[in-house]
N, C-alpha and C positions, 0 to 999 in steps of 0.2 A: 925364601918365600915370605918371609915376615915383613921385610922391605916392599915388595910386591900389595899385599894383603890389603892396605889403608889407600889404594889407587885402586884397587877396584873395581869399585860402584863410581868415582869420578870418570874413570877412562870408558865406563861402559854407557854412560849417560851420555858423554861429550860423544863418543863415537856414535848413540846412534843420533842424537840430532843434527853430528853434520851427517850423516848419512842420509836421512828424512830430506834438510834441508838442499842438498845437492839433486835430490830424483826428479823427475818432471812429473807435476803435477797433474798434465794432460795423461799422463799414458796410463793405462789399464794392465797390471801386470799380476799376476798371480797372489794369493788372498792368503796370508799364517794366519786367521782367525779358526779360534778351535771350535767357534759353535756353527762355522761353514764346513767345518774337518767331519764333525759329527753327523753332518744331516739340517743341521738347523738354517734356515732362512737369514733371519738375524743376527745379524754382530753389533754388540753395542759401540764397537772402536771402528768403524767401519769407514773409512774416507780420513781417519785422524794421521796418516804418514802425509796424505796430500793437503789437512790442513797446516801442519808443519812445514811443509814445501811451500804455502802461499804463503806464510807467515812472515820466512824468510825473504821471498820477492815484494813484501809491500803490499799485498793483494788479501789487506784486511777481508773484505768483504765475498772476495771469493772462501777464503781460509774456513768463514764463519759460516756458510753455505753447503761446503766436506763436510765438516765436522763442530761441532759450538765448542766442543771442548779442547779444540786447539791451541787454542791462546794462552786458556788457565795450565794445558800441558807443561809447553814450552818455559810458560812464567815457574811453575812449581820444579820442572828439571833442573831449568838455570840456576834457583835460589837454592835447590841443595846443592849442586855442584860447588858452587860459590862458598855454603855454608862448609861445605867437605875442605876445600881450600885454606879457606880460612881458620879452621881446627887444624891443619897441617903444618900450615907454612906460618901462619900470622900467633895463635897461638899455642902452637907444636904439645897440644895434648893428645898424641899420640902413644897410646898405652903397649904395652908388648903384645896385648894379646892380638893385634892388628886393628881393632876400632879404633875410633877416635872418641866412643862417647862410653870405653870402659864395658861394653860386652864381653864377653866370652864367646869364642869360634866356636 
């Protein structure tokens, strides 16, 4: 499991942007928002897996239209996935307790 532990949050980041980025955008499919699960009208994340899904086809401007906060999403996953990488593999400060940045599980 400790092997396991420091892949994580990378494998769960990458998994869901290509999952976002592989869905179609067009289609209307059922909503994990928990203030639509509650009763409540509003989601503040609401249209952000289809502006991930334009992001990836090139279609800035549809993207920014779903969701504004699509862009800075994708941009902030990428850079820590990247930053998780690079703690891993480039400079393998990986501690026992499974972080890379010396937390405690």
């Amino acid at each position: 499991m400790k092997k396991i532990r420091p892949h994580i949050e990378w494998v769960a980041f990458t998994t869901g942007l290509v999952l976002m980025a592989t869905m179609d955008p067009l289609s209307n499919g059922s909503s994990l928002c928990f203030f639509e699960f509650i009763g409540i009208e509003f989601c503040p994340g609401e249209g952000l897996g289809h502006s991930i899904a334009w992001i990836f086809r090139g279609e800035f401007d549809n993207a920014v239209t779903a969701n504004l906060f699509g862009i800075p999403a994708v941009l902030i996953l990428s850079l820590r996935i990247l930053q998780i990488w690079k703690d891993l593999y480039i400079n393998k400060t990986t501690t026992q307790t499974g972080h890379t940045d010396g937390r405690s599980l």
